[in-house]
C-alpha positions as CSV (number, residue, x, y, z in Angstrom):
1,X,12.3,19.7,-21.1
2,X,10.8,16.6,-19.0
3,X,7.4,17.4,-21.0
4,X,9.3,17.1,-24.1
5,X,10.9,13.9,-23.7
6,X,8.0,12.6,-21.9
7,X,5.7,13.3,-24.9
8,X,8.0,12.4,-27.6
9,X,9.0,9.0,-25.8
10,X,5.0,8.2,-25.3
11,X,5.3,4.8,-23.3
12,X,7.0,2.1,-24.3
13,X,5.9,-1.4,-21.9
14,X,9.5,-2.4,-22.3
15,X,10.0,0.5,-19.6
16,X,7.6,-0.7,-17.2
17,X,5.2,-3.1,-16.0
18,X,1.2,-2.4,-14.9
19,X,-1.0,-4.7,-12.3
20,X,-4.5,-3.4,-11.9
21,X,-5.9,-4.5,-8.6
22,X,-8.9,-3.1,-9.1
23,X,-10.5,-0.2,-11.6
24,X,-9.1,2.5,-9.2
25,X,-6.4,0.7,-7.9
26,X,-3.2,0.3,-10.0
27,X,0.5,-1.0,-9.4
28,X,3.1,0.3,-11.8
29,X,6.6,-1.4,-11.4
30,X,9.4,0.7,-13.6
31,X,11.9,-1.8,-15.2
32,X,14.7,0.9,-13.6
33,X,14.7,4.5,-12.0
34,X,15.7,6.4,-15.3
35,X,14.1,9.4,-17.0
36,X,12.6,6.7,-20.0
37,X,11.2,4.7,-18.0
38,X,9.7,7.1,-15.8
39,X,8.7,9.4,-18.3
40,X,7.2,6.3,-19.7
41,X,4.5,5.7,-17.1
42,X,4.2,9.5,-16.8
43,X,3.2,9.5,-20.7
44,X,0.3,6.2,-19.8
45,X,-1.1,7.7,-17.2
46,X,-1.4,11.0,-18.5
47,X,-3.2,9.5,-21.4
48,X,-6.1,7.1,-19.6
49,X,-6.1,8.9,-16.1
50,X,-5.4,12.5,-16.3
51,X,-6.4,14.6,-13.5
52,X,-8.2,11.8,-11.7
53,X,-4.6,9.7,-10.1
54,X,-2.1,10.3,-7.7
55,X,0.7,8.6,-7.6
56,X,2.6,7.4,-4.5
57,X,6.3,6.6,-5.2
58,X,8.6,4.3,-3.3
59,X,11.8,4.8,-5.4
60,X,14.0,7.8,-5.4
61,X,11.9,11.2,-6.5
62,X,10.8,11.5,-9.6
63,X,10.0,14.6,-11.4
64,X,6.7,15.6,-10.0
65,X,6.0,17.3,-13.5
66,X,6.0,14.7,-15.2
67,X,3.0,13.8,-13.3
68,X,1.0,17.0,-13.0
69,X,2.7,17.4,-9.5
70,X,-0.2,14.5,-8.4
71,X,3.1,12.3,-6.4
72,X,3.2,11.8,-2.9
73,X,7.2,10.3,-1.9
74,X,7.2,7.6,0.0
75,X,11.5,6.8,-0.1
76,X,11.0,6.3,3.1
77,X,9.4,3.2,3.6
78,X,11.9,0.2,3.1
79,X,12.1,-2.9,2.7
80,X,14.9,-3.1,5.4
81,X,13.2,-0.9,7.8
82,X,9.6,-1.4,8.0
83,X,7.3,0.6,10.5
84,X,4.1,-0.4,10.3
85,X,2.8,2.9,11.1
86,X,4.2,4.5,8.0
87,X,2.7,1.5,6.2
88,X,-1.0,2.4,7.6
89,X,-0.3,6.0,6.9
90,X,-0.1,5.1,2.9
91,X,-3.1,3.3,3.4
92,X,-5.0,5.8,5.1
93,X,-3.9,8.6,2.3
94,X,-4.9,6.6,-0.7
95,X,-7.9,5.8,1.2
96,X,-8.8,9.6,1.5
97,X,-7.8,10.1,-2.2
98,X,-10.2,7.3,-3.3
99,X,-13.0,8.5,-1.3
100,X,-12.5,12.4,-2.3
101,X,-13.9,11.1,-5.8
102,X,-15.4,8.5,-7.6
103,X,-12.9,9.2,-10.3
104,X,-10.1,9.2,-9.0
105,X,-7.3,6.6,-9.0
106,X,-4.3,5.5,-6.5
107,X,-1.1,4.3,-8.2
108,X,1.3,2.4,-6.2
109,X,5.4,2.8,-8.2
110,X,7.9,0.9,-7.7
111,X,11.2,-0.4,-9.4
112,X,11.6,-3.6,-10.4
113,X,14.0,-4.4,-7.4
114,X,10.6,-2.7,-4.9
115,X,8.7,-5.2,-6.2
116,X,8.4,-7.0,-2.3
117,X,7.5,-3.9,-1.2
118,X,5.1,-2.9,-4.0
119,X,3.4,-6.5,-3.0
120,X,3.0,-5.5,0.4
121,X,1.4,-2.1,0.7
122,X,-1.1,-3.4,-2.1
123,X,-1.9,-6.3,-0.1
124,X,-2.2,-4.5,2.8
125,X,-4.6,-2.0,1.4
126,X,-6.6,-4.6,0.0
127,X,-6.7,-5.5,4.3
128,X,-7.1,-2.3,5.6
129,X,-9.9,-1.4,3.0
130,X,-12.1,-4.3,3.4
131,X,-11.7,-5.6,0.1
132,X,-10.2,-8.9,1.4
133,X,-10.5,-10.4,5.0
134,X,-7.5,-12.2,5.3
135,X,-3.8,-11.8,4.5
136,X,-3.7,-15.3,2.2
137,X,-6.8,-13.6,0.3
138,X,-5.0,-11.1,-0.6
139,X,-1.6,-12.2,-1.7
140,X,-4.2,-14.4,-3.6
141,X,-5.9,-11.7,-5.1
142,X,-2.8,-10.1,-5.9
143,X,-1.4,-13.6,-7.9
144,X,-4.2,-13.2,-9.5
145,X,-3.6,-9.6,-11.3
146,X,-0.3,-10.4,-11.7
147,X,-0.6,-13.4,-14.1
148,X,1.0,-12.1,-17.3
149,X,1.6,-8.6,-16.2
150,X,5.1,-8.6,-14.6
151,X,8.1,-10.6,-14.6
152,X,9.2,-13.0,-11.9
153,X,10.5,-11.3,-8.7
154,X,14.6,-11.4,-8.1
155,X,15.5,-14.3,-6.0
156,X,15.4,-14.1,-2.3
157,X,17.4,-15.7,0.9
158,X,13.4,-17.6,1.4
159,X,14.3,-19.1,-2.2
160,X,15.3,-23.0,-1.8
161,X,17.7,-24.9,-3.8
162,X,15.4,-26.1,-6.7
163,X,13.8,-22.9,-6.8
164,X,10.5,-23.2,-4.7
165,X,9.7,-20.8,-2.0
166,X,9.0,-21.5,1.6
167,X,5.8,-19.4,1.5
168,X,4.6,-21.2,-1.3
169,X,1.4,-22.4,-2.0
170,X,-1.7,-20.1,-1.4
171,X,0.5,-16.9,-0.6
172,X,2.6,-17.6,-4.0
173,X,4.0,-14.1,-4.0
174,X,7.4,-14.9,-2.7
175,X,6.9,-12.6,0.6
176,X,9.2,-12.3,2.7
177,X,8.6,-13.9,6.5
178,X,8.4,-10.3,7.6
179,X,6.1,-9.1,5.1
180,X,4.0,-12.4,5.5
181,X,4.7,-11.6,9.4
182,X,2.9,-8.1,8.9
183,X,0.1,-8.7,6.5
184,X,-1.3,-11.1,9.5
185,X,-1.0,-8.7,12.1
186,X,-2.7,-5.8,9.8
187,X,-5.7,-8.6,9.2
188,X,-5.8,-9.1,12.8
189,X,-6.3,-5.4,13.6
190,X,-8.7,-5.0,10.6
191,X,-10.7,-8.4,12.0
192,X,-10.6,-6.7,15.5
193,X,-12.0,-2.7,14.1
194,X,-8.5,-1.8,15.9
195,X,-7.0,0.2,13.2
196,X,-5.3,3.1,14.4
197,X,-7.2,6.5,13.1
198,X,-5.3,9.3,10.5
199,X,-5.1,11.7,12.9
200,X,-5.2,12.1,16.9
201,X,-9.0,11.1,18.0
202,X,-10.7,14.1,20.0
203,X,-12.8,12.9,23.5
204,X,-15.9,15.6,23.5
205,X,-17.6,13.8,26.6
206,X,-17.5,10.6,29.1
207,X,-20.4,9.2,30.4
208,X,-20.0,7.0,33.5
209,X,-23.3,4.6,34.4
210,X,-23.2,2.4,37.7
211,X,-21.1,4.4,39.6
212,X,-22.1,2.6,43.1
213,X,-23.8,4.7,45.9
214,X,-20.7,4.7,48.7
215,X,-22.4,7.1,50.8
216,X,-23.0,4.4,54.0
217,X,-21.2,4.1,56.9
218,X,-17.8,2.2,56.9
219,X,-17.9,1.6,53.0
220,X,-15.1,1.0,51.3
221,X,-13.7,3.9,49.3
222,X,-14.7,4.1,45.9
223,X,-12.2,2.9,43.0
224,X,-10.0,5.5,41.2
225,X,-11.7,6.7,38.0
C-alpha cells in the first residue's frame, strides 16, 4: 500500500527540500513527517539512486519500504541531548557505506524543524572525512550548497532583535553555540589524528626499547611498567 502511494504521488519539491554536499553526499529536509512527504523523497531517490543510497533518518521512523529497507534510525540523536559519540558513530557508518562502493550514496533526513541538526552532522562529516579542515570551512561549505535549496531555518533564542545572528558572518548557518561548541572540538580531534576508532582497537604486541640496565649494586629500582 506504501508502494502504491509512493509511486502514484512521484515527488512533489513542495514536500521536501534537497542539499547536495557533494556527488555522494546528500541532505534531504522533509517539509513535515507525513506519509506525502515522505513517500515523496522515497519516490526521488528511488528514481536517481536506486540501490546505490542509504538513508540515515533523524525524525520519527519512516517506513523502511519505502526505501528498499536501505534506512538506518537515528531518533536518537537530539538536538536537546547531544553525545558526541553518537554523532562520530553516524560519521563512522556513512563513512563505511561510502567506502563499501564507489556508487553508493549517504543521505542525511531531516524535518524542517531538524534542520540544526541536519547542519551539524553534515558539517561534521565534512570534518571527520577530511573534506574540510576546519569547522568555519565547513559551515561555509555548507552555505554554500544551501543557496537556493531550502528555506530559512525557524528562529532561534541566538536570533537578535533585528534579525541577525550572533554567529554570523563566516559560519552563517545560524548554529547553535553548542553545535558551533562541537564542530571545533571534532576539528580539533580530526587536526590532532585523535578520532576515536568504530570499534574497540585490538593490542597484538608491545615493544619496549631503552629499558635501562638496573642490574648494579645499590640502583634504584626500576620504574613500574
Amino acid at each position: 500500500m506504501i508502494k502504491w502511494i509512493g509511486s502514484a504521488l512521484g515527488y512533489n519539491p513542495e514536500f521536501f527540500h534537497t542539499r547536495t554536499i557533494s556527488d555522494r553526499f546528500i541532505e534531504i529536509c522533509l517539509q513535515s513527517s507525513g506519509q506525502p512527504a515522505v513517500c515523496s523523497a522515497a519516490a526521488w531517490l528511488n528514481e536517481r539512486f536506486r540501490g546505490q543510497y542509504m538513508v540515515w533518518t533523524f525524525s520519527l521512523p519512516v517506513p523502511a519500504e519505502s526505501f528498499d529497507h536501505q534506512v538506518q534510525e537515528c531518533s536518537n540523536v537530539t538536538s536537546d541531548a547531544l553525545v558526541l559519540e553518537e554523532i562520530l558513530s553516524v560519521c563512522h557508518a556513512i563513512e563505511r557505506w561510502l567506502e563499501s562502493d564507489p556508487a553508493s550514496v549517504a543521505v542525511i533526513m531531516v524535518t524542517s524543524q531538524q534542520q540544526a541538526l541536519g547542519r551539524l552532522v553534515c558539517c561534521a562529516y565534512l570534518l571527520f572525512a577530511g573534506v574540510e579542515s576546519t569547522a568555519k570551512a565547513a559551515a561555509r561549505h555548507i552555505v554554500a550548497c544551501q543557496e537556493g535549496a531550502l528555506p530559512p531555518p525557524p528562529k532561534s533564542p541566538n536570533d537578535t532583535e533585528d534579525g541577525a545572528h550572533r554567529d554570523d558572518g563566516p559560519w552563517a548557518l545560524r548554529l547553535p553555540h553548542a553545535h558551533a561548541a562541537y564542530l571545533e572540538y571534532i576539528e580539533e580531534l580530526a587536526r590532532s589524528r585523535k578520532l576515536p576508532h568504530a570499534g574497540p582497537v585490538v593490542l597484538h604486541k608491545v615493544v619496549l626499547h631503552g629499558v635501562p640496565d638496573v642490574a648494579w649494586e645499590h640502583a634504584p629500582a626500576p620504574p613500574p611498567l
